[in-house]
C-alpha positions as a Markdown table, in Angstrom:
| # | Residue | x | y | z |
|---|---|---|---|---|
| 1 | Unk | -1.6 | 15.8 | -8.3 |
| 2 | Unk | -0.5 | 12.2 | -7.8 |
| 3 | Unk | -3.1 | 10.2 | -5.7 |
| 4 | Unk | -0.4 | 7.8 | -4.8 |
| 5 | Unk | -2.1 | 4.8 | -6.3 |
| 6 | Unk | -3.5 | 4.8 | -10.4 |
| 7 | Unk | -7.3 | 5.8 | -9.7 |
| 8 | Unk | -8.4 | 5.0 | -12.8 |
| 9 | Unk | -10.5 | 1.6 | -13.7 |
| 10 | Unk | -10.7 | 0.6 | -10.1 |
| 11 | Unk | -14.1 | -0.2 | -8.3 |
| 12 | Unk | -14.6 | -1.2 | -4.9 |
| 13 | Unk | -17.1 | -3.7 | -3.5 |
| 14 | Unk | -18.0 | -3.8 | -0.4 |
| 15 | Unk | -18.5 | -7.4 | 1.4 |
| 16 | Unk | -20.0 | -7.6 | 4.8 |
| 17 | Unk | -19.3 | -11.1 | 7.0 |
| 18 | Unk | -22.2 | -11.6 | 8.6 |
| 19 | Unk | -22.4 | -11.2 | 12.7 |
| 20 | Unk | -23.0 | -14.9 | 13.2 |
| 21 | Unk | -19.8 | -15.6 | 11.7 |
| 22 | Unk | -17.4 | -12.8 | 12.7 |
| 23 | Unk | -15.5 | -15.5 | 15.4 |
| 24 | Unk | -15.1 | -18.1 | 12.8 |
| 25 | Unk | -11.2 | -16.7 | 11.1 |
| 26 | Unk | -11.0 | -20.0 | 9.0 |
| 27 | Unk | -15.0 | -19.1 | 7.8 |
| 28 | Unk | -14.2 | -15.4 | 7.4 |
| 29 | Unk | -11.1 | -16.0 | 5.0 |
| 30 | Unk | -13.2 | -18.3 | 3.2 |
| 31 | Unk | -16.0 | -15.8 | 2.6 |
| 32 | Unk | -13.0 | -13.2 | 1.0 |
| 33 | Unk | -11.1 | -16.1 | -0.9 |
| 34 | Unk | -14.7 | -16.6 | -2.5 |
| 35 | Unk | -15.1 | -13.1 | -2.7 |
| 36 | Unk | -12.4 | -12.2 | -4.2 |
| 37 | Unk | -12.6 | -15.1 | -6.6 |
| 38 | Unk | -15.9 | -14.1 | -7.9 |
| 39 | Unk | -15.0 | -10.8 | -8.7 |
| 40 | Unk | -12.0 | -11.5 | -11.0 |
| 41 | Unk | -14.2 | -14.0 | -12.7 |
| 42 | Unk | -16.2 | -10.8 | -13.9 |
| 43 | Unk | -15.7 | -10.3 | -17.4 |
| 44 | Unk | -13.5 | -7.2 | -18.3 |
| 45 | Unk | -12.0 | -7.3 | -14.8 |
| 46 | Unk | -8.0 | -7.7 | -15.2 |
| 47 | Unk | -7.6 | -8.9 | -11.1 |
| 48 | Unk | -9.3 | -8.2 | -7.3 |
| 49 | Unk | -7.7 | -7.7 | -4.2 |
| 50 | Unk | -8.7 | -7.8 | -0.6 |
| 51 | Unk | -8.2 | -4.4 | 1.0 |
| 52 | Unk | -9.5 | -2.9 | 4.6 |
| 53 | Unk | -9.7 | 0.9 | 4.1 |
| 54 | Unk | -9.1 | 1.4 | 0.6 |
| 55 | Unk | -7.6 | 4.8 | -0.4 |
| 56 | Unk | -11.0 | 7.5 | -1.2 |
| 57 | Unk | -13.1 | 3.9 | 0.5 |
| 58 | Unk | -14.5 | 6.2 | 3.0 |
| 59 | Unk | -13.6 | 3.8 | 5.9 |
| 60 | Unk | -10.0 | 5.0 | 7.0 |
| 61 | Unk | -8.8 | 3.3 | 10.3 |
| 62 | Unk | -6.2 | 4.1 | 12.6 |
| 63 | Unk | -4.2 | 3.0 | 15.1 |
| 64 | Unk | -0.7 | 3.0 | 17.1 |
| 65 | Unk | 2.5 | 1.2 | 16.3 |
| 66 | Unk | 5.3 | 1.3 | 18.8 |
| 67 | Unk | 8.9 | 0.3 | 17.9 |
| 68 | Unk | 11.0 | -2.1 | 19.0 |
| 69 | Unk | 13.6 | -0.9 | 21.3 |
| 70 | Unk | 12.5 | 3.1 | 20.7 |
| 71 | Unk | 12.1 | 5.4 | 23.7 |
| 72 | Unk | 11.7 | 9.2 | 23.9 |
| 73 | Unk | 8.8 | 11.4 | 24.0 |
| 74 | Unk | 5.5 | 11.0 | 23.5 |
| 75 | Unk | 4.8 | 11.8 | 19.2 |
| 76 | Unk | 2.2 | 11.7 | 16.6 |
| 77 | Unk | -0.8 | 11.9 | 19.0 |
| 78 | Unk | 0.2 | 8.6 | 20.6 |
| 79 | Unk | 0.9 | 7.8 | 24.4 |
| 80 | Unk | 3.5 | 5.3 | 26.2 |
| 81 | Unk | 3.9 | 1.8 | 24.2 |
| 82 | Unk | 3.9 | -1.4 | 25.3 |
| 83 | Unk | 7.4 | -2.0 | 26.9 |
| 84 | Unk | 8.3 | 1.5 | 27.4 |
| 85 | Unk | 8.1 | 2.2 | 23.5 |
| 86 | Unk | 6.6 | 5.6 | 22.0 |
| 87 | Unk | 3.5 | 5.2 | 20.3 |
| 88 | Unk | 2.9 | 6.6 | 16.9 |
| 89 | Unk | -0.7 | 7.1 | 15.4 |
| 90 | Unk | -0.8 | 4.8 | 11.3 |
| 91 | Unk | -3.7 | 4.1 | 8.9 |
| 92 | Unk | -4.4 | 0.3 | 9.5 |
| 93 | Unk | -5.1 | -1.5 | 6.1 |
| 94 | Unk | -4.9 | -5.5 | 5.8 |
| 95 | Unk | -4.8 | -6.5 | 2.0 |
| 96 | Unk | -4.5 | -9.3 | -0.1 |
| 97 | Unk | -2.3 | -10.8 | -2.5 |
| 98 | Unk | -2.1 | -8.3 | -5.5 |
| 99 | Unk | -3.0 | -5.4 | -3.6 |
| 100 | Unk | -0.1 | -3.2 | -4.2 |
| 101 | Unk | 0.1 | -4.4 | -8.0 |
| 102 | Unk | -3.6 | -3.9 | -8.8 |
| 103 | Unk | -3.5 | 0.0 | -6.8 |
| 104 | Unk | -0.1 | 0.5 | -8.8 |
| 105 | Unk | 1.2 | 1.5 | -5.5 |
| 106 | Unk | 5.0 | 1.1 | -5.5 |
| 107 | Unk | 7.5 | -0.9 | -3.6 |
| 108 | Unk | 9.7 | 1.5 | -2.8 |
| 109 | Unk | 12.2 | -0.7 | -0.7 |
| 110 | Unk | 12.1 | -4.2 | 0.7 |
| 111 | Unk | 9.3 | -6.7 | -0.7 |
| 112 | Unk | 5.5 | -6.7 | -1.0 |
| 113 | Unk | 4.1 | -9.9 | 1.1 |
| 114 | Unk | 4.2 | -13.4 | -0.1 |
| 115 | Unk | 2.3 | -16.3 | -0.2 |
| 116 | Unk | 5.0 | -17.1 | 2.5 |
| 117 | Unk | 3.5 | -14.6 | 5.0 |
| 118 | Unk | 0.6 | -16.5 | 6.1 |
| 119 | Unk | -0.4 | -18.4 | 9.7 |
| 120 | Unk | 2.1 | -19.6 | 11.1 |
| 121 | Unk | 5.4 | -17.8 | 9.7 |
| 122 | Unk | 7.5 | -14.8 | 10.9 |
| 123 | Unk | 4.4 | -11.9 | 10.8 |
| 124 | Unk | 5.1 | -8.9 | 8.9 |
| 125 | Unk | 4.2 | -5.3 | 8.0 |
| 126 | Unk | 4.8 | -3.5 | 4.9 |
| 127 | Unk | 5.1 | 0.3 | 6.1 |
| 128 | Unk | 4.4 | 3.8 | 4.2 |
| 129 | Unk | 7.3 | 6.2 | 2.7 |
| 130 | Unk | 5.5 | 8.6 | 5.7 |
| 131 | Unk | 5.9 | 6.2 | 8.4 |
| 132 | Unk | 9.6 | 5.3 | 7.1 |
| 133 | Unk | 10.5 | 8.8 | 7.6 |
| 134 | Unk | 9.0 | 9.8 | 11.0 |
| 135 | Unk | 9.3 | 6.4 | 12.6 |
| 136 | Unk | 12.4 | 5.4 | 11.3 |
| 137 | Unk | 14.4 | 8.6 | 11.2 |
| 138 | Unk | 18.1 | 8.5 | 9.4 |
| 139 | Unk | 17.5 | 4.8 | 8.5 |
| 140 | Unk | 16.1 | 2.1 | 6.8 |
| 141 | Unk | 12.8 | 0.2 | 8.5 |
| 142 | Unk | 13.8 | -3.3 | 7.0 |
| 143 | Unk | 14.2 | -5.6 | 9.5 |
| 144 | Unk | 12.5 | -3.7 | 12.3 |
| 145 | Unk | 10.3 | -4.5 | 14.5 |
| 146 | Unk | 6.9 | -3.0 | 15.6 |
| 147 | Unk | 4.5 | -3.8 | 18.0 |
| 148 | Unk | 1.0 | -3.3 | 16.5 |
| 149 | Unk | -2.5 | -4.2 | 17.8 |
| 150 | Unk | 0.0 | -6.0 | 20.9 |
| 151 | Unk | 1.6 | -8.2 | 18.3 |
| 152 | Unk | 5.4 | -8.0 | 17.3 |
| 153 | Unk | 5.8 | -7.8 | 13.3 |
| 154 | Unk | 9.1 | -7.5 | 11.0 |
| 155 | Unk | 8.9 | -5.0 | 8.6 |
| 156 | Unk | 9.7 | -6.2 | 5.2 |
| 157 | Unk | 8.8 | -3.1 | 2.9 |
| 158 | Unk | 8.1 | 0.1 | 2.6 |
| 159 | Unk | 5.3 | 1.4 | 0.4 |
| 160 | Unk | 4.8 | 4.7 | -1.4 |
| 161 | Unk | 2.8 | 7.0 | 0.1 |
| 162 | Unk | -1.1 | 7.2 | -0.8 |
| 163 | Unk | -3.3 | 10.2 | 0.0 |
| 164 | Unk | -5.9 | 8.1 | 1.6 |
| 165 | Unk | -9.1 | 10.5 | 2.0 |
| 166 | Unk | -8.2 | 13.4 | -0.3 |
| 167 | Unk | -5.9 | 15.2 | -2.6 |
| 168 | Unk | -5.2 | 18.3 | -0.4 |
| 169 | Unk | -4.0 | 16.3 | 2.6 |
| 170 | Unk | -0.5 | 14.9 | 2.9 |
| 171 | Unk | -0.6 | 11.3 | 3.1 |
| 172 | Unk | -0.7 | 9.8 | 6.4 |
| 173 | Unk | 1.7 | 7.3 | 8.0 |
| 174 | Unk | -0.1 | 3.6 | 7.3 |
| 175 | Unk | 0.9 | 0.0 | 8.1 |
| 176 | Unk | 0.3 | -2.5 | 5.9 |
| 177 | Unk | -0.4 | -6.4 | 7.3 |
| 178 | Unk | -1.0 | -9.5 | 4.9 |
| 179 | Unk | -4.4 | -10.8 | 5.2 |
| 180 | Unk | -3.3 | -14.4 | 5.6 |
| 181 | Unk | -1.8 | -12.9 | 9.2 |
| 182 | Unk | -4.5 | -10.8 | 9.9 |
| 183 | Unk | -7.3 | -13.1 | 10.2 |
């Protein structure tokens, strides 16, 4: 059964921030650029990515999305959006640069983020082949907008779909959100 992402050859490490610094964004990034760094300096190790709830990480995280503009019934487990939108329940995960290529988790349409997408710039949202479909029924998510953890974010790709805590679930609807905007 296809996982969604290649399994094989990838290790995660875990980094904790400690409490006295969890305020500090600027600190925070600096502790995962460094981080990150250090583990692709290891020997044998082809590349490292920043990831929050990895797929099989044990540490899956959800949340609601509402779309711009949508209205309708209540769906997925969610309740009334922001703005009158319908609120639909995704796995959160904020990731680095390289994420998608290091999993070997397709680009199915659209873009993966860019050093473009940081502080500052348009914010953006990669979305899953499973929240393309449900959320976005009969068309393309490119373009869109989606309110997520109250911010408003343009969707710029759609992911393939990744069986996030085993291989006898379908995978769940997830959003995707550059780190460089996240922190």
């Amino acid at each position: 059964m296809n996982p969604g992402f290649r399994p094989g050859g990838i290790t995660y490490v875990n980094t904790i921030v400690p409490s006295g610094v969890r305020n500090d964004s600027a600190l925070i990034r600096r502790i995962y650029d460094d981080a990150v760094a250090r583990v692709a300096a290891i020997p044998g190790v082809d590349g490292a990515a920043l990831a929050t709830n990895p797929p099989f990480g044990g540490g899956e995280s959800s949340s609601s999305l509402s779309v711009e503009g949508e209205t309708g019934p209540v769906v997925s487990g969610g309740g009334a959006g922001a703005a009158g939108g319908v609120r639909h329940q995704v796995e959160q995960r904020v990731v680095g640069p390289g994420f998608f290529r290091l999993m070997g988790i397709p680009i199915v349409s659209g873009r993966r983020f860019t050093p473009e997408d940081r502080g500052g710039a348009v914010l953006v949202a990669i979305v899953s082949e499973a929240s393309a479909r449900r959320d976005f029924p009969g068309g393309s998510p490119l373009g869109k907008r989606v309110r997520f953890h109250n911010v408003l974010r343009t969707i710029v790709g759609v992911a393939g779909d990744v069986r996030s805590t085993n291989l006898k679930t379908d995978a769940h609807a997830a959003i995707y959100t550059p780190v460089a905007q996240s922190l």
